[in-house]
C-alpha positions in Angstrom: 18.1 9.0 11.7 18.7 6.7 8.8 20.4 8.2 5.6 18.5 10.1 2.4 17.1 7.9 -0.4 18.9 8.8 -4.0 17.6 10.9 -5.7 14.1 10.5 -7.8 15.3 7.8 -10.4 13.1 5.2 -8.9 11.0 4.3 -12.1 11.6 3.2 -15.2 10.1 6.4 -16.8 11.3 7.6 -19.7 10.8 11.8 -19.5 13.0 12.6 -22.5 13.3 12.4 -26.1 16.3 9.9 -27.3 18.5 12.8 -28.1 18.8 12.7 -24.1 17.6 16.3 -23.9 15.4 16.8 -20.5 11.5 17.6 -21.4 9.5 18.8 -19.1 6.6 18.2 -20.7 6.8 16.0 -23.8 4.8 16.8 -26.8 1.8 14.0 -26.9 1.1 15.1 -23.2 -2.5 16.7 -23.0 -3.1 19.7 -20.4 -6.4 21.3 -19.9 -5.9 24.7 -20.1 -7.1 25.6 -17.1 -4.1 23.0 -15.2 -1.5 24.5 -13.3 1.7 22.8 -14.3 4.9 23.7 -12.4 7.7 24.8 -14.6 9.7 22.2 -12.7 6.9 19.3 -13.0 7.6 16.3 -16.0 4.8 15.1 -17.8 5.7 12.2 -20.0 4.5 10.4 -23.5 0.2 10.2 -23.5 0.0 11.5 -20.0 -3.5 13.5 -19.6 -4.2 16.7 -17.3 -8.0 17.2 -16.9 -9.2 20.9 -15.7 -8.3 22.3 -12.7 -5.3 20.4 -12.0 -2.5 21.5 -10.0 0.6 19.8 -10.3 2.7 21.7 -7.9 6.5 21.0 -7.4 8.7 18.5 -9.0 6.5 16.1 -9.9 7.3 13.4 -12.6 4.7 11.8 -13.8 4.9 8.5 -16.1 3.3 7.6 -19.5 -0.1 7.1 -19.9 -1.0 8.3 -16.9 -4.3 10.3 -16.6 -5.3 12.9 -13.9 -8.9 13.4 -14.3 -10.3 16.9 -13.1 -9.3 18.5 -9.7 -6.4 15.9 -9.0 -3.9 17.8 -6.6 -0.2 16.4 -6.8 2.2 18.2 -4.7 5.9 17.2 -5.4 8.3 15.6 -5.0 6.2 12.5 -6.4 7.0 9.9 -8.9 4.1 8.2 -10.4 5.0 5.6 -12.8 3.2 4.6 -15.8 -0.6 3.9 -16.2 -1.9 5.1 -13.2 -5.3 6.8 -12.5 -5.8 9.5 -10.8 -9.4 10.7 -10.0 -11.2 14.2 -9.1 -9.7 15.7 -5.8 -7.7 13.2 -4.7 -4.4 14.5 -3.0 -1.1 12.8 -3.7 2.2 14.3 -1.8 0.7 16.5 0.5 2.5 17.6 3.7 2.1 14.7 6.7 -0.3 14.8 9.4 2.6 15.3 11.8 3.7 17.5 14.6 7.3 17.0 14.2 7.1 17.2 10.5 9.8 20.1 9.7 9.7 20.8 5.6 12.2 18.1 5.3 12.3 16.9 1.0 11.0 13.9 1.8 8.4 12.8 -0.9 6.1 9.8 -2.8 7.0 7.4 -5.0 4.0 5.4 -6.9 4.6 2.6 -8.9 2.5 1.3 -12.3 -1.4 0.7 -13.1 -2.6 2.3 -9.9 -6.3 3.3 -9.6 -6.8 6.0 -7.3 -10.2 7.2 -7.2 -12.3 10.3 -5.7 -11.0 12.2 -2.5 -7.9 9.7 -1.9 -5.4 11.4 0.1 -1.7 9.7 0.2 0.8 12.0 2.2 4.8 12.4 1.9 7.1 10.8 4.3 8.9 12.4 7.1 12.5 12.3 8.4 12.1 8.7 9.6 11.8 7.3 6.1 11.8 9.8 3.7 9.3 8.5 1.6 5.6 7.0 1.4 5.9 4.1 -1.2 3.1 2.6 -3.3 3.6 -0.4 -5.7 1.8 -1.6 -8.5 -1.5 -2.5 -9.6 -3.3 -1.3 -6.6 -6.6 0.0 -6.2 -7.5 3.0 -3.9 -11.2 3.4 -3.6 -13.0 6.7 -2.9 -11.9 9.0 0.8 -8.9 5.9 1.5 -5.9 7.5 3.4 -2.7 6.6 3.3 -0.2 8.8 5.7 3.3 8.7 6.1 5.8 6.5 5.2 3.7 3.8 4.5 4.6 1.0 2.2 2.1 -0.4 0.2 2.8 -3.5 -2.2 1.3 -4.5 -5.3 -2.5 -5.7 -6.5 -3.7 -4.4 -2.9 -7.3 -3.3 -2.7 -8.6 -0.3 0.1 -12.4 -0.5 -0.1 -14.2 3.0 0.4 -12.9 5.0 3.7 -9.9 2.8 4.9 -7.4 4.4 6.8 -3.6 3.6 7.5 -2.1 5.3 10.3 1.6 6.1 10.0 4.2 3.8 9.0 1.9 1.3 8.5 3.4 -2.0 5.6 0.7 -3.9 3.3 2.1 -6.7 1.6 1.1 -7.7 -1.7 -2.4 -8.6 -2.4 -4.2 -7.3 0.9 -7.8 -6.4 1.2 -9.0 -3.4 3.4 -13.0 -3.5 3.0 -14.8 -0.2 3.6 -14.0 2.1 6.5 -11.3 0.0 7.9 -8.9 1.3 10.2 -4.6 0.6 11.1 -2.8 1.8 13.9 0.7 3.5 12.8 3.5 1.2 12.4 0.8 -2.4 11.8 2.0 -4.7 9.3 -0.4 -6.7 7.1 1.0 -9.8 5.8 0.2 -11.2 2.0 -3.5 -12.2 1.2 -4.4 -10.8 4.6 -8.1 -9.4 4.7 -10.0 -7.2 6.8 -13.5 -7.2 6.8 -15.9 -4.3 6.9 -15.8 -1.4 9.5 -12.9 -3.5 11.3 -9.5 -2.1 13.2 -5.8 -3.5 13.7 -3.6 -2.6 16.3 -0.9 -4.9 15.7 0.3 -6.7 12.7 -1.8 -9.6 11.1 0.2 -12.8 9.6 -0.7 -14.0 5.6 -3.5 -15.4 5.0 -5.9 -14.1 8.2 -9.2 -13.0 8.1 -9.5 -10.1 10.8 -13.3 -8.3 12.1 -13.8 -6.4 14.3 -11.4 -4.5 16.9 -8.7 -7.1 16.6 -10.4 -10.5 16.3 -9.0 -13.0 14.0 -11.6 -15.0 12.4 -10.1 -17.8 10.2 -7.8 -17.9 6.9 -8.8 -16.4 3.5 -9.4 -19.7 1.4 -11.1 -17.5 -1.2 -8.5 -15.2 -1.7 -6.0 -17.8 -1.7 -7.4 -20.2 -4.2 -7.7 -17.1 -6.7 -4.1 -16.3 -6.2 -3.7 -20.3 -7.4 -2.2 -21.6 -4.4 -2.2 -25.3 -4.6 -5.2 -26.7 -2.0 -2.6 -28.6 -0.5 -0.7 -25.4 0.6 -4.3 -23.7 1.9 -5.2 -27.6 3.6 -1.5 -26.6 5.7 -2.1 -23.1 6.2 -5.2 -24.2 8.3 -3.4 -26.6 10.5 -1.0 -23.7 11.1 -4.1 -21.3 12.0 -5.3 -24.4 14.5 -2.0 -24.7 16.2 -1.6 -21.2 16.3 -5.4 -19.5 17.6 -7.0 -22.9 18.3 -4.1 -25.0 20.0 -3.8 -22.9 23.2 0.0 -23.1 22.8 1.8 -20.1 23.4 3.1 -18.8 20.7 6.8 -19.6 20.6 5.6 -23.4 21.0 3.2 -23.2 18.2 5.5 -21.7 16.0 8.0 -24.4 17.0 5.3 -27.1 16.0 3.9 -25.3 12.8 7.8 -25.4 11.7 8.2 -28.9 12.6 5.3 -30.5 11.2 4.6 -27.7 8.2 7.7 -25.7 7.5 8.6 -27.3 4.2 5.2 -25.4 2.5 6.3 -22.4 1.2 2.9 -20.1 2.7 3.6 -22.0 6.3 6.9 -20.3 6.2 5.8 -17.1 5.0 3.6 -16.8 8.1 6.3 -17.9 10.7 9.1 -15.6 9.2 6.5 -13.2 9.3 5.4 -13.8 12.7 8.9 -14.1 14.5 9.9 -10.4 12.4 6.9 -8.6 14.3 8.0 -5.9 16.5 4.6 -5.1 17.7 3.2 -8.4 18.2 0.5 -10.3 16.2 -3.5 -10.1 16.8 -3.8 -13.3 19.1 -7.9 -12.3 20.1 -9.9 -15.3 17.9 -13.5 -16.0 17.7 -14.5 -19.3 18.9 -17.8 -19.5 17.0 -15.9 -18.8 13.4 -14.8 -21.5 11.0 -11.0 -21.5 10.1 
């Protein structure tokens, strides 16, 4: 069983006056007063409570941040500064788990998050300790995220995508709409999943995924608006040939992708990535689709 995070000082969230004095709930803060606060919840500088809020446990919540009406946060949870959080969405609840004891585990959101209507992001359990979000992501309406996830920064989940347990999204991954990831899959970075799709096991950068666990080709779009160089996307593609299109086996076309591409910094990415999967990468490609 690995070992208890520290204790809630993950953010840079200033919850006190300079005189160092705790304050639960500072004095700009705005509660509707129909909100329940808990006595043991922080509400920082700016930070907005809508009606019918219930902020239940010890909750922190960051500057700025705005809980429009209905939002359910059950602590512990740390949200950082910024974020958004819309009607009835559920942050902290208890995991969908059997084994799941009462154990403090909690959720721990970082800045500028969007999470819109219905979202439900669960606490960790004992094997983790914590369901982590980053920054700058945006959760669209009825997305789930369950336990002990990890979830980077400037990710998108389109309408109804679901992450199973323990499930890692790197930083600028795209779920579209009513997506679906087995517990413990890892997305790699700029990694996108069409429409009503499903994953299994992990995707590398870059891949385009549809379907039940069909790779596709690379994301050129999403890699020229991140400003990768077209050289870089030119060498990503003759690693997606040697890796779906070469018939090698995989050790040999990581071998060759190394050899020949290893010196560009996003061919790298997607072979450290590939040799650190534990559960194996989606191999299934369709012949008919342009890399």
């Amino acid at each position: 069983m690995p070992p208890r995070p520290p204790a809630l000082n993950l953010l840079n969230t200033t919850l006190a006056p300079q005189t160092g004095a705790v304050m639960p709930i500072a004095q700009s803060a705005r509660v509707h007063p129909s909100a329940l606060v808990a006595p043991e919840a922080e509400l920082a500088e700016d930070v907005e409570v809508g009606p019918h809020v219930i902020v239940e446990g010890a909750v922190r919540v960051g500057p700025g941040c705005v809980l429009r009406p209905g939002a359910h946060l059950i602590g512990p949870l740390v949200l950082g500064q910024n974020n958004q959080v819309y009607s009835y969405a559920v942050l902290g609840e208890r995991p969908q788990h059997l084994k799941y004891a009462g154990e403090p585990t909690r959720l721990v959101l970082g800045d500028h998050n969007t999470i819109r209507e219905h979202v439900t992001i669960h606490r960790g359990t004992s094997h983790s300790w914590e369901t982590r979000i980053g920054s700058h992501n945006f959760l669209m309406a009825h997305c789930h995220v369950a336990h002990d996830c990890r979830i980077g920064d400037h990710c998108i989940l389109a309408n109804g995508a679901l992450m199973g347990g323990h499930c890692v999204l790197e930083d600028n991954v795209y779920l579209s709409g009513n997506c679906a990831l087995h517990q413990f899959v890892r997305i790699g970075r700029l990694a996108l999943l069409s429409g009503v799709s499903a994953a299994t096991k992990d995707i590398p950068p870059f891949i385009i995924q549809q379907r039940i666990n069909c790779v596709v080709g690379v994301n050129v779009v999403g890699m020229r608006r991140a400003g990768i160089p077209n050289a870089h996307i030119d060498a990503v593609r003759r690693a997606f040939h040697l890796l779906y299109r070469s018939q090698m086996v995989v050790p040999a076309a990581l071998a060759h992708m190394d050899r020949d591409l290893g010196s560009v910094p996003e061919v790298a990415e997607m072979i450290a990535f590939i040799r650190a999967s534990s559960r194996g990468i989606i191999l299934h490609m369709d012949r008919d689709a342009a890399a």
